[in-house]
N, C-alpha and C positions, 0 to 999 in steps of 0.2 A: 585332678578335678578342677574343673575351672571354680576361680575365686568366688564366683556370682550364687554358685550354687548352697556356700558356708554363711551361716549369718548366725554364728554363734562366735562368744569370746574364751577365750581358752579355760576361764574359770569353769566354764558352764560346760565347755568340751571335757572336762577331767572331773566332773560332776556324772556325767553321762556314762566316762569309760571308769569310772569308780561304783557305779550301781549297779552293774553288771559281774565287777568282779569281787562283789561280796557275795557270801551264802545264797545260793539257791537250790530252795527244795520244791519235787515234785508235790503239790498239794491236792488235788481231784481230776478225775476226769466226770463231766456230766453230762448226762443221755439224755437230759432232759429243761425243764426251765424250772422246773420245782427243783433239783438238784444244785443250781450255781451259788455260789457262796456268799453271805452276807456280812463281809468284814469292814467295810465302810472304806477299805484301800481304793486308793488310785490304782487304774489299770493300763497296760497296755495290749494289746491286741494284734496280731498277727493272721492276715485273712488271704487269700487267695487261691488259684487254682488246685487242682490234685496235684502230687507228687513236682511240685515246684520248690521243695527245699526252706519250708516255714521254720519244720524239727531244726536243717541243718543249721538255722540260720540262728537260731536259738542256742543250741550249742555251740556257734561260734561267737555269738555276746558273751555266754557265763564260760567258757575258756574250759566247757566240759564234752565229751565225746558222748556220752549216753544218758544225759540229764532229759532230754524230748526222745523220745523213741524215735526212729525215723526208719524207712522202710522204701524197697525198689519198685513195690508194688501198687500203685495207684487206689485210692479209695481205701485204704486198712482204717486213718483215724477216724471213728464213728463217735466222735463226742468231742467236747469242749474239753481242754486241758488248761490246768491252772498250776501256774507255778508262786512258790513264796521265793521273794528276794528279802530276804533279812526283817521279813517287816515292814516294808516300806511300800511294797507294790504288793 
């Protein structure tokens, strides 16, 4: 990766790859806007195409194989998924 594209300092890189490899549990999935959860957490979000690897991409943060479902089949997730990292997010 060229340098230009980093603009973090290692503390803050090993802040990043430490929030990921604490506890994460599956917490809801919601079908709806009445459904999404109100914990007052920071969030992140994960958005794009069909079957472009969101799940995978999620299980390669938390270092878990089947913590996001993930699937060969285009259009299967019909809801918002929420995960708990330890409390934090």
């Amino acid at each position: 990766m060229p340098d230009s594209l980093i603009d973090a300092t290692e503390p803050e890189l090993e802040a990043g790859r430490l929030l990921f490899a604490r506890e994460c549990t599956f917490l809801l999935g919601a079908v709806s806007l009445d459904d999404l959860p109100d914990n007052g957490l920071p969030e992140i979000a994960f958005a794009g195409r069909s079957n472009v690897g969101k799940s995978s991409l999620i299980n390669a943060l938390t270092n878990r194989k089947t913590l996001a479902r993930t699937s060969n089949t285009p259009g299967r997730t019909q809801q918002l998924n929420f995960f708990d990292l330890g409390g934090r997010l």
